[in-house]
C-alpha positions as CSV (number, residue, x, y, z in Angstrom):
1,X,0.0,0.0,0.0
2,X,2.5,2.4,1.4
3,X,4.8,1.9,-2.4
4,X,1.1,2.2,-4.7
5,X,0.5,5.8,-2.3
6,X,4.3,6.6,-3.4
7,X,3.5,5.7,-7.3
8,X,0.0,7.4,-7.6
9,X,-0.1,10.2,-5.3
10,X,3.6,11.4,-4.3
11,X,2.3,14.4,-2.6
12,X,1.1,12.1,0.0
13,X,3.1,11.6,3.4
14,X,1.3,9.4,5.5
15,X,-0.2,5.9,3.0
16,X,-2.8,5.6,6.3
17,X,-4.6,9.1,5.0
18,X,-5.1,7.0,2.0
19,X,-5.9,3.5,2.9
20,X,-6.8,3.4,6.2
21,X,-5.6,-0.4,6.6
22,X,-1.9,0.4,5.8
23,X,-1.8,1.9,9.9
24,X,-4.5,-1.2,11.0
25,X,-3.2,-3.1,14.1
26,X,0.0,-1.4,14.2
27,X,-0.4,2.5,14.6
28,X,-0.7,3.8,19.0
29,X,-4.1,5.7,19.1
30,X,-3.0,6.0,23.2
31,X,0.0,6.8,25.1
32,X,0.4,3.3,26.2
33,X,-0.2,-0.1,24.5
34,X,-2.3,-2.1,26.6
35,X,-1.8,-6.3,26.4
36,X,-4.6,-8.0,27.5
37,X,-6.0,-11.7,28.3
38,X,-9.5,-13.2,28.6
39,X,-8.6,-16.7,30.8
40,X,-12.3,-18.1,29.4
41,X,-10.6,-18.1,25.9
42,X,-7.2,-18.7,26.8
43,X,-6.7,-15.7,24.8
44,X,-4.3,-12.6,24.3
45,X,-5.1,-9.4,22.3
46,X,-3.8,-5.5,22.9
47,X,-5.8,-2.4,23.0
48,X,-4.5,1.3,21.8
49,X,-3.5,0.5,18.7
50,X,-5.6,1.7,15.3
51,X,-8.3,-0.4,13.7
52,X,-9.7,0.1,10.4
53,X,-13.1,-1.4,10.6
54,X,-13.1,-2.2,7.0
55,X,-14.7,-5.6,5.8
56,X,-13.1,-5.4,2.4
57,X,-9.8,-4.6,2.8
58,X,-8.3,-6.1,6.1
59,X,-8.5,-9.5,6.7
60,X,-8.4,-9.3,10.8
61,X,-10.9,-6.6,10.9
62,X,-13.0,-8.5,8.7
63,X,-12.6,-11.7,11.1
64,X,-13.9,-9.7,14.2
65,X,-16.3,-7.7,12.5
66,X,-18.2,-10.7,10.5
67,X,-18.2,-13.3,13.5
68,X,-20.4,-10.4,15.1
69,X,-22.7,-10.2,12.2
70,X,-22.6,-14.2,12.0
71,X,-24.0,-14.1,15.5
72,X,-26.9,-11.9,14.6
73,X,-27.8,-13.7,11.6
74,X,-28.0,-16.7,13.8
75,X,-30.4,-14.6,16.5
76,X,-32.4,-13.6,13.3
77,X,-32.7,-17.3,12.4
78,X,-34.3,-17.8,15.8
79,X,-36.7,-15.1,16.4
80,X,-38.0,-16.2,12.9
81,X,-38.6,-19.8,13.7
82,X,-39.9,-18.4,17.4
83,X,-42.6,-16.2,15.2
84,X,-43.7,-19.3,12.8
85,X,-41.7,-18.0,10.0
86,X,-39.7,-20.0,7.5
87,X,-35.7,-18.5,6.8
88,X,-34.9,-19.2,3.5
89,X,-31.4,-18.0,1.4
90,X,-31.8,-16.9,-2.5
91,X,-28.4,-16.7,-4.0
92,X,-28.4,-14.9,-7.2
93,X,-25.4,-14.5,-10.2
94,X,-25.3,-13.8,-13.7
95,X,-23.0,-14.3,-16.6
96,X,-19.3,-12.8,-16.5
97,X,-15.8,-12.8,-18.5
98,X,-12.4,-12.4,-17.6
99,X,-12.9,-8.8,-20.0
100,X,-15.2,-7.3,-17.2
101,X,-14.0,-4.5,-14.6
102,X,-15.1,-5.1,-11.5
103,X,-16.5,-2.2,-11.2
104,X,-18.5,-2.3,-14.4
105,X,-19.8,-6.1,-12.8
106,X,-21.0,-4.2,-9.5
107,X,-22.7,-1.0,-11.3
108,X,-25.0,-3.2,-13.3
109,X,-25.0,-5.7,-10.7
110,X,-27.2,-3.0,-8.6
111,X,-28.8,-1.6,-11.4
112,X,-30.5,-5.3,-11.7
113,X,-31.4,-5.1,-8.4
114,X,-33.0,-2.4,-8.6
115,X,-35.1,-3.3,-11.4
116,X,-35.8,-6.7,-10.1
117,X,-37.5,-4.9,-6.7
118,X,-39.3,-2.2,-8.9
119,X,-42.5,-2.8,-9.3
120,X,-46.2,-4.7,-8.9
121,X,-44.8,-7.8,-9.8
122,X,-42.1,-7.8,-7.2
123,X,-44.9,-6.5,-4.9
124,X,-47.3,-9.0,-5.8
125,X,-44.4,-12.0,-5.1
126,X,-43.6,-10.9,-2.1
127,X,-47.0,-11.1,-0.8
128,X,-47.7,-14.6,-2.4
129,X,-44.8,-15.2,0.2
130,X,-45.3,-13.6,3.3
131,X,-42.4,-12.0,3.1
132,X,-41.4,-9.9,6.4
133,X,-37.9,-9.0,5.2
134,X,-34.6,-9.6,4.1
135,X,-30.8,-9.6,5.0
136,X,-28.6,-9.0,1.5
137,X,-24.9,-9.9,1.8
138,X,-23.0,-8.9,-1.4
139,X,-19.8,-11.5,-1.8
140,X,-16.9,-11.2,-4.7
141,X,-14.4,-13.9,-6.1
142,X,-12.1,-14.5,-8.9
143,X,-11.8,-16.9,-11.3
144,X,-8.3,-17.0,-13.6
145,X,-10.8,-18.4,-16.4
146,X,-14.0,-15.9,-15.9
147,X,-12.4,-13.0,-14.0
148,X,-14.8,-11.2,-11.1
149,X,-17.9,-12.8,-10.0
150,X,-19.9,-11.0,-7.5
151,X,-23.1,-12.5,-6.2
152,X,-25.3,-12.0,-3.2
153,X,-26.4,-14.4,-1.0
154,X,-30.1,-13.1,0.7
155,X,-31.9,-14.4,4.3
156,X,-35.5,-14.3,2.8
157,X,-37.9,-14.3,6.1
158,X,-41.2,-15.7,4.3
159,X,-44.6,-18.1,5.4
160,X,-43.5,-21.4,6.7
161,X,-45.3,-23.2,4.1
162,X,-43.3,-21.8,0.8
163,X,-41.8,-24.6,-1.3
164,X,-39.4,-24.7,-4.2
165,X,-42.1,-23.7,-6.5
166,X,-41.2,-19.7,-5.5
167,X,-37.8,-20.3,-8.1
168,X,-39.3,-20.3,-11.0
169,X,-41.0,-17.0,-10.9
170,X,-37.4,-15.3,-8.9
171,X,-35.7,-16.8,-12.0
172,X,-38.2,-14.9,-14.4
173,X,-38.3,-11.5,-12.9
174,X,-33.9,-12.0,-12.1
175,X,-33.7,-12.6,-16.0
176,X,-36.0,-9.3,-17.1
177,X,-34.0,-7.4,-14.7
178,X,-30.3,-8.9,-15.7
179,X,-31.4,-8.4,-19.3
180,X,-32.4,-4.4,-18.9
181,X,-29.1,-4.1,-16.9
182,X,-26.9,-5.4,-19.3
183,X,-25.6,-8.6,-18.1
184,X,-27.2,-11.3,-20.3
185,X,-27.9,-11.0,-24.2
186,X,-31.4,-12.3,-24.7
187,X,-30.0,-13.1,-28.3
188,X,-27.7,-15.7,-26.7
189,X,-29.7,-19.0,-26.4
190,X,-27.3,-21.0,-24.8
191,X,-26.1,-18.7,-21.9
192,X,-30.0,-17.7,-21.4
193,X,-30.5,-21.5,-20.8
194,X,-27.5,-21.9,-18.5
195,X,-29.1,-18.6,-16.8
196,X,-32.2,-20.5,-16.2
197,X,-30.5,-23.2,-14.7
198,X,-27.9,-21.9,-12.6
199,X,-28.8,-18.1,-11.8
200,X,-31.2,-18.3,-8.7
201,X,-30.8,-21.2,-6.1
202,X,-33.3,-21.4,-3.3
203,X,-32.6,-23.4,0.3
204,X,-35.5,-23.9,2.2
205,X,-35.8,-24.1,6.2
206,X,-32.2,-22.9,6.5
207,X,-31.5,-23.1,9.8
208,X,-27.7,-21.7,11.9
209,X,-27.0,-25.9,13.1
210,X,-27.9,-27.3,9.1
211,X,-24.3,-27.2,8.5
212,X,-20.9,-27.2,10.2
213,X,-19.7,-24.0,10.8
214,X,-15.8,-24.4,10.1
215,X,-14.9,-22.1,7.5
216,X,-12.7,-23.8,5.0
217,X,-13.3,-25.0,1.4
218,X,-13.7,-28.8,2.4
219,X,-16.9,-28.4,4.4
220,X,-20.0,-26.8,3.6
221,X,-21.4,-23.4,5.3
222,X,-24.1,-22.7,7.6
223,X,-26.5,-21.0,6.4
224,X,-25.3,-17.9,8.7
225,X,-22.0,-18.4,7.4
226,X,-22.4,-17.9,4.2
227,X,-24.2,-14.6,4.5
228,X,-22.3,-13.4,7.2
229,X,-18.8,-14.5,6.6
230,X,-18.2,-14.2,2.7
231,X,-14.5,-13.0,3.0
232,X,-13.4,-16.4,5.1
233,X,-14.4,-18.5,2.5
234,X,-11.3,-20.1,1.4
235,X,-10.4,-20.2,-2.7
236,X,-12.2,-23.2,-4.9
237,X,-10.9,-24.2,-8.3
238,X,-13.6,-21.6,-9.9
239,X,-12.1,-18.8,-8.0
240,X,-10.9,-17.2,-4.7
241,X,-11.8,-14.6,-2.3
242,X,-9.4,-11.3,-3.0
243,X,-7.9,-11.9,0.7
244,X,-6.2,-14.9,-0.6
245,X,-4.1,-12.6,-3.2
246,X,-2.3,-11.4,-0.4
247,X,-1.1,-15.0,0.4
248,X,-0.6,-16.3,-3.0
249,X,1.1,-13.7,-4.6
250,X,0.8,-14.9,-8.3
251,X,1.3,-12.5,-11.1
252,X,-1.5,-10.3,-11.5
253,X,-2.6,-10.7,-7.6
254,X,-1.7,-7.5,-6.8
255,X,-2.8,-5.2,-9.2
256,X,-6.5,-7.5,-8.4
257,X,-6.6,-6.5,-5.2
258,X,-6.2,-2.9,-5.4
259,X,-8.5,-3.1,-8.6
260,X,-10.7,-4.6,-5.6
261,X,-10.4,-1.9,-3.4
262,X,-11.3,0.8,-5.4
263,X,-14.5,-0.6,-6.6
264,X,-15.7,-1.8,-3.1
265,X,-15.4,1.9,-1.9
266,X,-18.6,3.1,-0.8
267,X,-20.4,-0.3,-0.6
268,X,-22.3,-2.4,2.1
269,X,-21.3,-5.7,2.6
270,X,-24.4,-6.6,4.9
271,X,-27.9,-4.6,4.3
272,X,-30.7,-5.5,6.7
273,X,-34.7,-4.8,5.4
274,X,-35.2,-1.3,7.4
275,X,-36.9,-1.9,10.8
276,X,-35.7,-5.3,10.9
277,X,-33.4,-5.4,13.5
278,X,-35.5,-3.4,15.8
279,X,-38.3,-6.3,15.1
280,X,-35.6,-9.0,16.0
281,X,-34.4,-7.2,19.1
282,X,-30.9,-6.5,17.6
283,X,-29.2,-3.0,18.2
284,X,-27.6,-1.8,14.9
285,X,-24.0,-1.4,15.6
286,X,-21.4,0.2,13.0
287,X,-18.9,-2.4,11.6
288,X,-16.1,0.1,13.0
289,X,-17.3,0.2,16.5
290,X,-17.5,-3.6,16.2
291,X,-13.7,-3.7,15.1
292,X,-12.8,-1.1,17.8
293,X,-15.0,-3.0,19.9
294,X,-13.3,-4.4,23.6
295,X,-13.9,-6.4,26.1
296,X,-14.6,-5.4,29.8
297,X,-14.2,-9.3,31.2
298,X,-10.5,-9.3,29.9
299,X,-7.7,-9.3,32.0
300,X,-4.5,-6.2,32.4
301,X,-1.8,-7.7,31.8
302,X,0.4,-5.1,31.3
303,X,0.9,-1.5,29.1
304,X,3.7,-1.6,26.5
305,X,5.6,2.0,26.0
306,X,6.0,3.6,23.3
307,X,9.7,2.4,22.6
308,X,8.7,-1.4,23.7
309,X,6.3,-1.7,21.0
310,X,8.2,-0.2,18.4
311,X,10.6,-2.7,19.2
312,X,8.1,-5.4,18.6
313,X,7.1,-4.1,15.0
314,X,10.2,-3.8,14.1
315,X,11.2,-7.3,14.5
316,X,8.0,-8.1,13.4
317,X,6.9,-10.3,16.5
318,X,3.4,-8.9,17.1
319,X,1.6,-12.1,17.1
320,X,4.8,-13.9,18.8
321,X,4.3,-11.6,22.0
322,X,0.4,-12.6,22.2
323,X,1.5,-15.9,21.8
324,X,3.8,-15.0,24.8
325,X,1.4,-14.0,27.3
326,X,-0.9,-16.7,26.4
327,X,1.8,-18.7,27.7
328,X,3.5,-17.0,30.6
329,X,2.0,-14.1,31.1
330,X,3.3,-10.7,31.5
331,X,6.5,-11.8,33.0
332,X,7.2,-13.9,30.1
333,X,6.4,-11.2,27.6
334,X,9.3,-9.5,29.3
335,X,11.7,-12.3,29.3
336,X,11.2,-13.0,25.3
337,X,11.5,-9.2,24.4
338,X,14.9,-8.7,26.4
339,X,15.9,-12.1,24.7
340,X,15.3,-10.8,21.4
341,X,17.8,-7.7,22.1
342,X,15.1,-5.1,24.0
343,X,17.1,-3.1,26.6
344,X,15.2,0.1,28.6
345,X,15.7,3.3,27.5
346,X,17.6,5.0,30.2
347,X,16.0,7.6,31.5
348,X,17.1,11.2,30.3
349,X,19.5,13.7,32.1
350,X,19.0,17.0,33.0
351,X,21.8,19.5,33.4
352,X,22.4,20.4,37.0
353,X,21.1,23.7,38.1
């Protein structure tokens, strides 16, 4: 980040004014750096440093920020089967190329959307359904073959008695819309077919326990997972989640990610049906006070200086020292950093009256 700030705008001094994940987890926001422990988790994290809060471009603050949501989906999931109401999840795609922008894909990706809401006969489905809401959650991959290929997965709240017969009439007013948007030639029989077949795919009576909740590719998602927690999904032979271009590396995976960035700016990973929440009994928290987010149970273990935790970055043990305390506590944090070469500062002298 900090070289693509140097390239594109040199005027810039500080790559954090531009991308705010370039100072995540690392920058002080207090005088001291505070290393905590919750003994219920066996687990070590620090406080007073800078978070980012964004879901598209930072991979930790994505981690905290969609287990939250993951546990709301799940309460959602609930209070619906508490109120007679069946949860089911409507995934919807469409057509793409390696040629596309990703942009481009998004733009008339919500154009679509828009059309496909607009309207008596969206009106007139919903009621056939008893529909009492929805929770949209907007996911992107990449293929090497097919390029981008955003797709939302929804949590449709609807009567407990809908079947798989709702498909055929989402796939008919999904194809009018993807058609006016741009996204599927009408002239093109065989992609129109493959459309039909592949664009809309309904789950019934999804329920949070369905599925096992690890997230990796070998196992499938809960239903709450897969809304909530789009960015853990690991890559699959027809593409990967932009996160993993910062572990693989290949040629091309940078320029992709940044490509990413740009045209995820501005947009919602997670859009609950107005009201919703409140109906639920869910308070609507920001995702950056959920990254920022800490907890009271957790133990002091102790408060790192200034010069003690630039130490730490600069040998680039951050997660070594968690892994520290988890272990020995305070005391050991203190051993390991002297071992790795830390010595106090002395303190400064002042000229004798």
């Amino acid at each position: 980040m900090g070289r693509r700030v140097n390239v594109f705008k040199p005027e810039e001094q500080f790559p954090g004014n531009v991308y705010r994940t370039f100072d995540c987890r690392h920058v002080r926001t207090a005088h001291f750096v505070g290393l905590h422990y919750r003994p219920e988790y066996f687990q070590a994290h620090y406080r007073g440093i800078a978070t980012c809060g964004s879901v598209w471009a930072c991979p930790v603050c994505a981690s905290v920020i969609q287990e939250r949501r993951r546990l709301e989906l799940e309460h959602l999931v609930q209070w619906a089967d508490d109120n007679g109401l069946q949860a089911i999840m409507v995934t919807f795609t469409f057509p793409h190329t390696g040629f596309d922008t990703l942009t481009e894909l998004l733009d008339r990706q919500a154009d679509a959307f828009l059309r496909f809401r607009r309207g008596s006969p969206f009106t007139r489905l919903k009621q056939s359904l008893g529909f009492e809401g929805l929770v949209r959650s907007l996911e992107v991959t990449h293929g090497l073959r097919n390029g981008w290929h955003p797709h939302t997965h929804e949590l449709w709240l609807v009567d407990a008695s809908v079947g798989q017969a709702c498909r055929a009439r989402l796939v008919e007013l999904w194809e009018r819309a993807c058609i006016a948007a741009g996204l599927l030639d009408p002239a093109d029989q065989a992609k129109v077919e493959a459309f039909r077949l592949h664009s809309v795919d309904v789950r019934l009576n999804a329920s949070s326990g369905d599925y096992l909740a690890k997230q990796d590719s070998s196992r499938k998602w809960g239903i709450t997972h897969e809304v909530a927690k789009a960015t853990s999904k690991a890559g699959k032979a027809k593409g990967c989640h932009p996160h993993e271009f910062l572990v693989r590396k290949a040629p091309g995976d940078e320029a992709r990610y940044f490509e990413y960035l740009e045209a995820m700016k501005g947009r919602r990973q997670l859009f609950w049906s107005p009201g919703l929440k409140g109906r639920c009994g869910l308070d609507d928290v920001d995702d950056q006070v959920i990254a920022e987010e800490a907890s009271d149970e957790a133990d002091l273990l102790g408060n790192l200086v200034q010069d003690e935790w630039d130490f730490i970055r600069s040998k680039r043990v951050v997660a070594q020292v968690l892994d520290a305390a988890e272990v020995g506590g305070w005391e050991l944090v203190m051993r390991y950093l002297k071992r790795l070469g830390y010595r106090d500062r002395p303190p400064p002298e002042f000229p004798l009256p």
